[in-house]
Structures are given as structure tokens and as C-alpha cells.
C-alpha positions as CSV (number, residue, x, y, z in Angstrom):
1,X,0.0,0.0,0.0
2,X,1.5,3.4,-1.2
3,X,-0.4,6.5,-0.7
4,X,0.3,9.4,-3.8
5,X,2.1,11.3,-1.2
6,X,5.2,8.6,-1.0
7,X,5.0,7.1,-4.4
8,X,6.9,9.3,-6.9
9,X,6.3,7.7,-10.4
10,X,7.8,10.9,-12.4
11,X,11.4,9.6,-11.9
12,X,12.4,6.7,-14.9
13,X,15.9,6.1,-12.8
14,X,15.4,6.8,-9.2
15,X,17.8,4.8,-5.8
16,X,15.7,3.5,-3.3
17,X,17.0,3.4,0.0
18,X,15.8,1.0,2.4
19,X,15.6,1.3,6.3
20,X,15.7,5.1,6.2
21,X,15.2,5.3,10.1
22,X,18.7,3.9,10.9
23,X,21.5,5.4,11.1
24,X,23.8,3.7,8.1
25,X,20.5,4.4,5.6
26,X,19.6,7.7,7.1
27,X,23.8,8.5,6.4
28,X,23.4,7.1,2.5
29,X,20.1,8.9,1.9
30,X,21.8,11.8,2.8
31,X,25.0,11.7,1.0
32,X,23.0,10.7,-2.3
33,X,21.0,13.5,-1.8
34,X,24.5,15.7,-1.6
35,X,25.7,14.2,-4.6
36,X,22.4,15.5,-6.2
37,X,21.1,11.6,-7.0
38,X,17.9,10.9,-8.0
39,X,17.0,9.5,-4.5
40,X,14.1,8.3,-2.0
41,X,13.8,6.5,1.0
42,X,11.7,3.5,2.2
43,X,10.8,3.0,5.9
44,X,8.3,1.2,8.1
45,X,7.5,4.5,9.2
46,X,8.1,7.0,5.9
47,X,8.3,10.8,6.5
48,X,7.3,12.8,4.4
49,X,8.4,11.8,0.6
50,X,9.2,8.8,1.7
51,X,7.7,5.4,0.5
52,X,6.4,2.8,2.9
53,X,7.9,-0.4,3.3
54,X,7.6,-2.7,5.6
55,X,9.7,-6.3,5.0
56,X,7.1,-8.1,7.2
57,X,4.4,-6.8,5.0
58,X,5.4,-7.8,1.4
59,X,2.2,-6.2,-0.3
60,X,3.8,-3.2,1.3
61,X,6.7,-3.5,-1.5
62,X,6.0,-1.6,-4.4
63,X,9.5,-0.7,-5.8
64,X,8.2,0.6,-9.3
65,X,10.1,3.1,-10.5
66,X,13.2,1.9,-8.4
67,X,16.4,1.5,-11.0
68,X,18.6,1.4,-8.2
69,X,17.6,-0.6,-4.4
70,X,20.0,0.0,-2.0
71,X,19.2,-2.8,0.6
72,X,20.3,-2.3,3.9
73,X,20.2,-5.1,5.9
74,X,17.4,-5.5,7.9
75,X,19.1,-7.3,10.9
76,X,17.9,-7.4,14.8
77,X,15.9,-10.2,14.6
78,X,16.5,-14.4,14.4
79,X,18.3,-15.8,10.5
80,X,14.9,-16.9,9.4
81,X,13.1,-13.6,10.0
82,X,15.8,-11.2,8.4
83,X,16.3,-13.9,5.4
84,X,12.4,-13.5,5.1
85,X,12.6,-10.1,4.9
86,X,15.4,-10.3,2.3
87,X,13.8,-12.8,0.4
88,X,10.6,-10.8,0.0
89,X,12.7,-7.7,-0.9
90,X,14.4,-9.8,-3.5
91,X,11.2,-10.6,-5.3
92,X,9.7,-7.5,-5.4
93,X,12.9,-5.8,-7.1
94,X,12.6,-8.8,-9.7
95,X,8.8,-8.2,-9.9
96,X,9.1,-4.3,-10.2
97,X,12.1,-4.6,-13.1
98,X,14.2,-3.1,-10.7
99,X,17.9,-2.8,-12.9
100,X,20.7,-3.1,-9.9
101,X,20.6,-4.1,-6.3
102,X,23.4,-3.1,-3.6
103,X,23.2,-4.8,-0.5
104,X,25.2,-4.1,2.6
105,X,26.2,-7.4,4.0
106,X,29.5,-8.1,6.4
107,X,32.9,-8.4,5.8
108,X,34.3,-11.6,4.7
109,X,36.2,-12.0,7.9
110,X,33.4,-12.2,10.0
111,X,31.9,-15.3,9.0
112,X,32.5,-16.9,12.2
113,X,30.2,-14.4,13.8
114,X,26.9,-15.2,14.5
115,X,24.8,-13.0,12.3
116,X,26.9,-14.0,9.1
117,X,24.7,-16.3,8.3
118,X,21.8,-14.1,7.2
119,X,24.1,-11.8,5.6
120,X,25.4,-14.9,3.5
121,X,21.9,-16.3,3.0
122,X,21.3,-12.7,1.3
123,X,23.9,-12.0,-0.8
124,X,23.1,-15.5,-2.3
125,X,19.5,-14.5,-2.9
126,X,21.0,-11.2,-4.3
127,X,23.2,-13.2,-6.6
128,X,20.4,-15.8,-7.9
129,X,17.8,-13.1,-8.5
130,X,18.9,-12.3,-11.7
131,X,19.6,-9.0,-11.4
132,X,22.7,-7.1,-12.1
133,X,24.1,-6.8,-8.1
134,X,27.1,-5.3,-5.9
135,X,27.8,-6.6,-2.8
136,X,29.5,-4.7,0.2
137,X,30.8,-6.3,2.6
138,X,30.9,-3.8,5.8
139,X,33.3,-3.8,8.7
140,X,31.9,-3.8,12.2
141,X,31.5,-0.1,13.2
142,X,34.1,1.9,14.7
143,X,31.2,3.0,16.7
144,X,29.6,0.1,18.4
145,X,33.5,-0.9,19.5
146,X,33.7,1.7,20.6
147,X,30.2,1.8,22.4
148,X,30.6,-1.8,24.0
149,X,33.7,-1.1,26.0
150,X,32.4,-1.3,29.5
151,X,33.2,1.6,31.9
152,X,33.9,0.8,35.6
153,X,35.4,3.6,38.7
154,X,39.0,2.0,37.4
155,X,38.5,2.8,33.3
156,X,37.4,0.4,30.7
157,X,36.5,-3.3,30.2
158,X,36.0,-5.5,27.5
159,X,36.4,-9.1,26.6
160,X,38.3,-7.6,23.5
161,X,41.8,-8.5,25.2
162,X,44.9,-7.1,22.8
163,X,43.0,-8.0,19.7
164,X,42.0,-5.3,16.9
165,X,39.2,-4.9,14.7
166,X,39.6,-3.4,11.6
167,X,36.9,-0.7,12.3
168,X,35.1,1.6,10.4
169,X,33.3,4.7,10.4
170,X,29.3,4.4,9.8
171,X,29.3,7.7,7.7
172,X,32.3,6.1,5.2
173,X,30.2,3.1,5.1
174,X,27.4,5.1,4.0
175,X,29.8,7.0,1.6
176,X,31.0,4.1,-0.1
177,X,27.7,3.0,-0.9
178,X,26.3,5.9,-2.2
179,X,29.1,6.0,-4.7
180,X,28.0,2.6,-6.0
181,X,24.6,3.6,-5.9
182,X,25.3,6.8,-8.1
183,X,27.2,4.9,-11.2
184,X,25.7,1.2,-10.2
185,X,26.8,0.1,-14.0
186,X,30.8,0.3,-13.1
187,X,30.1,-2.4,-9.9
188,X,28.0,-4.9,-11.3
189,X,29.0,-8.3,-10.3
190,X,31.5,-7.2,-7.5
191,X,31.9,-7.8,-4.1
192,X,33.8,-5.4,-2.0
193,X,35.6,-6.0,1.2
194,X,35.0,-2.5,3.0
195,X,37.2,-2.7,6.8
196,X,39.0,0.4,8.0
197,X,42.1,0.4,10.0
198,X,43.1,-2.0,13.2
199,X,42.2,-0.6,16.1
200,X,42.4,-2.2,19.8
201,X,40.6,-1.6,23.2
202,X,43.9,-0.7,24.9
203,X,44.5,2.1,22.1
204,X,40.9,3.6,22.8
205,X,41.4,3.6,26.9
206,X,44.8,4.7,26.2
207,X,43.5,8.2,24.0
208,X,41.0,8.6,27.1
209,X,43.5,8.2,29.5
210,X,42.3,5.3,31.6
211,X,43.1,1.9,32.2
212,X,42.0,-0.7,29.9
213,X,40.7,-4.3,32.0
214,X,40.5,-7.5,30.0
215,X,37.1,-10.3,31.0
216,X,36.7,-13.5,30.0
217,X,34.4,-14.4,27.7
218,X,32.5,-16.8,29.8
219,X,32.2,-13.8,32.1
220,X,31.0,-11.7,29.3
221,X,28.5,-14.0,28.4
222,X,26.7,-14.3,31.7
223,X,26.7,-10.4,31.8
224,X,25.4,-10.3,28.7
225,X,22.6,-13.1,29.8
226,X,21.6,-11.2,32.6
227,X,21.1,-7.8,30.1
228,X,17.6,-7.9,30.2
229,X,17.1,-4.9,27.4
230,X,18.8,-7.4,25.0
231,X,16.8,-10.1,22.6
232,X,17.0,-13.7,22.8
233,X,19.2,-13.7,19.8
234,X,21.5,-10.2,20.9
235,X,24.2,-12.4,23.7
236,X,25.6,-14.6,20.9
237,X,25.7,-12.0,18.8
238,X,27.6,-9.7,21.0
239,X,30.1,-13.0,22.4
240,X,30.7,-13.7,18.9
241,X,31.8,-10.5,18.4
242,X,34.4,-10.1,21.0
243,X,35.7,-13.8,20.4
244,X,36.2,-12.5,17.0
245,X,38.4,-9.8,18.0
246,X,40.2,-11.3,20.7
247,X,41.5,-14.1,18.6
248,X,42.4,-12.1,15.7
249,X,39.8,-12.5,13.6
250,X,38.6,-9.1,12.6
251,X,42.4,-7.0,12.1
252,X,42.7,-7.7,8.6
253,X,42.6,-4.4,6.8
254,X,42.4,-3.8,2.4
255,X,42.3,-0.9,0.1
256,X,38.8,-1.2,-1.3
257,X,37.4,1.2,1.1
258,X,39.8,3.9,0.5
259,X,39.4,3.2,-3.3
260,X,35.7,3.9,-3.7
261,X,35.9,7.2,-1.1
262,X,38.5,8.1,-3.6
263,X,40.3,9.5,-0.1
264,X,42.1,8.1,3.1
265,X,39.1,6.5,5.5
266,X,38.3,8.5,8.7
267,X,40.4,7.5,11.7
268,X,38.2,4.7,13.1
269,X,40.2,5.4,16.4
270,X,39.2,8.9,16.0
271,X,35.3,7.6,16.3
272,X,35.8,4.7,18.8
273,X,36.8,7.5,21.0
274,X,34.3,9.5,21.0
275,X,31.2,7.0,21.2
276,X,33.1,5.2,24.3
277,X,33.3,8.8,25.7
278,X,30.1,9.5,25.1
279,X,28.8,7.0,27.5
280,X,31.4,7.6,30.5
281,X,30.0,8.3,33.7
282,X,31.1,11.8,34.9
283,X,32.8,10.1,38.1
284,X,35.4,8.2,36.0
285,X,38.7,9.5,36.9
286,X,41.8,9.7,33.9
287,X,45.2,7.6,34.7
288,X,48.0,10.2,36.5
């Protein structure tokens, strides 16, 4: 269901954003619109402009007039529901002769993480649809490292240990894709590895000036059980992460990134920083 108010049929090669309420679609809308794009957005809950689409509802998926779908994943929820989601997504672009789709998946390296699964799942429906595709494969976010370093009255702590994640920024992220989306025709058929630089737990205490305490992971886990904000699904998730990282997993860093910014990548540090300082408690006293 698409009211007149949403549903722009005047533009023969418009980008279609999905998920414009979070923050990595809100950031892509944004820069497309910059770069002057033919763009709109989709949402469960469209402003203004905006189309509705809801990935539970798929008679809520019109995508005519879409040449372009930029499908961010639509994670926070169990495999089968996001691959549901995806799958009904999928259709609709076939279905609405949509030319190109660019989907935001995870990087290569973190297929030992617990939400790769979906993300794989996806980029196989992406691949089998038919349509001409582009694949990026995003880093974790320099800021939820950053925002998942525990503070106590002595500093930090994380089940991170030494290990380093090749971060990076959400708003690069968001850049990167919107330079795909812009001249789709030059990606078709690739899939790009898009991880920042290595960056560490002790490095992000050390910029604050506090200590940096390591956990084990069975004691992150039970923490994590005992989070009662979190879903069912959220406490693997999250362990899966940090195992990831503190085995080595996640370092591994490539020039992809910096080759479609067409500039260096922001200093994932930089942004760890400030979303673990944004959440310290005013009582938390620097190292002397």
C-alpha cells in the first residue's frame, strides 16, 4: 500500500534506500542527496516523501520506478526472519524490473560471527535473482566498538583482550555505498571487502587516559545473559563479536574502502573514541 504522497512515479531512474530510520540508511540517503542523485527513501514508518515499506508486509513492497535498491540489511531479529525479509525484498525488485541491487552485507572476515549467516543467505538471494548486483561487505563499526567497552570507577572493560578490529566509520560506510549507488553500471558483479584500519581496546582507553581491563568471555557471556534490554538472539551475537576480536579475527585491513571514497578513511580510532566517551560516567577519573 503506497499512498500518492510517497510514491513518486515521475522519476524513470530513481535509488531507493531501504531502512531510512537507521543510522547507516539515514547516512546514505543523505550523502546521495548531496551528490544531487535521483533518490528516495523507504521505511516502516516514511516521512514525508518517503515510500512505505515494511519487510514483514510484502504487499507493502512496491519498488516501481526503483532503478537502483539500496538494501540495507534489515538485521535485529532471528536468521529466518531477516532472510524472510530479504527474500521478500528480492522478489519485489525482480517483480518491479528493478535494474541493480546493492546490499550491505559483512565483511568476509566475520563469517564466524553469528549473524553472518543471514548476511550470507542474502547475498546468495541477491546473486540468484537475476539481477545485475554489488555486494558490500561492511566492517563492524568503529562506533559500536567503541560503544561496547564497559566503563567501571578503574576505566574500561571488555572481553576484546589485545585483539584489533579493523573498524570503520558508519558515515564512510554510507559513503561508499552511495558512490556505488550513483554509477551502479561500473560495480555490477562485485563484491567489495570494506574494513577500516586495526584498532584495539587498549588504544581507545589509552586516547581517554584510563586503564584498559580485559574479562573473560564466559564472564562476558553471563553479563550479557543477565542484560535484560537485550533479545533472545542479541548475547551470541555480541560474544561472537568479542571472540572474533580477541583471537584475531577481525584485524585484517584492504584498500577497497579507500578506493571507492577516492580518499584516506576516517580514523576509526578517531570515532571509537568518541562513542566510548560519550557514555562515560562523569565520576570516572583519567590515569596520572
Amino acid at each position: 500500500m503506497v499512498t500518492e504522497e510517497n510514491h513518486d512515479r515521475e522519476c524513470a531512474a530513481m535509488i531507493m534506500v531501504t531502512g531510512v530510520n537507521g543510522q547507516l540508511s539515514a547516512l546514505t540517503l543523505a550523502e546521495l542527496a548531496r551528490r544531487k542523485a535521483p533518490v528516495a527513501g523507504g521505511s516502516r514508518t516514511p516521512a514525508v516523501g518517503q515510500r512505505y515499506l515494511d519487510f514483514d508486509r510484502p504487499d507493502s513492497l512496491d519498488l516501481g520506478g526503483v532503478s537502483t535498491l539500496v538494501l540495507v540489511s534489515a538485521g535485529y531479529a532471528e536468521d529466518d526472519q531477516v532472510i524472510a525479509r530479504h527474500r521478500a525484498v528480492v522478489d519485489a525488485a525482480v517483480r518491479d524490473g528493478v535494474g541493480h541491487v546493492v546490499y550491505t552485507s559483512l565483511t568476509g572476515a566475520g563469517d564466524h560471527l553469528g549473524f553472518a549467516l543471514a548476511h550470507r543467505a542474502t547475498e546468495r538471494l541477491v546473486r540468484d535473482s537475476g539481477l545485475a548486483w554489488t555486494i558490500l561487505r561492511n566492517g563492524l563499526y568503529a562506533e559500536l566498538f567503541g560503544a561496547l567497552l564497559t566503563w567501571t570507577p578503574e576505566g574500561l572493560e571488555s572481553a576484546f583482550g589485545s585483539g584489533a578490529v579493523a573498524a570503520v566509520a558508519r558515515a564512510d560506510l554510507a559513503s561508499a555505498a552511495a558512490a556505488v549507488a550513483a554509477g551502479p553500471g561500473a560495480h555490477a558483479g562485485r563484491v567489495y571487502e570494506l574494513v577500516g584500519e586495526p584498532i584495539s581496546a587498549t588504544e581507545v582507553a589509552e586516547r581517554l587516559g584510563v586503564a584498559h581491563r580485559t574479562i573473560g568471555l564466559g564472564e562476558y557471556r553471563s553479563r550479557l545473559l543477565r542484560e535484560t534490554a537485550l533479545l533472545p538472539f542479541q548475547p551470541p551475537m555480541l560474544a561472537s563479536i568479542a571472540s572474533g576480536i580477541r583471537h584475531g579475527f577481525l584485524g585484517g585491513t584492504g584498500p577497497e574502502l579507500r578506493a571507492l571514497l577516492g580518499r584516506p578513511v576516517t580514523d576509526p580510532l578517531a570515532v571509537a573514541v568518541e562513542a566510548a566517551a560519550a557514555l562515560r560516567p562523569a565520576a570516572t577519573p583519567a590515569l596520572t
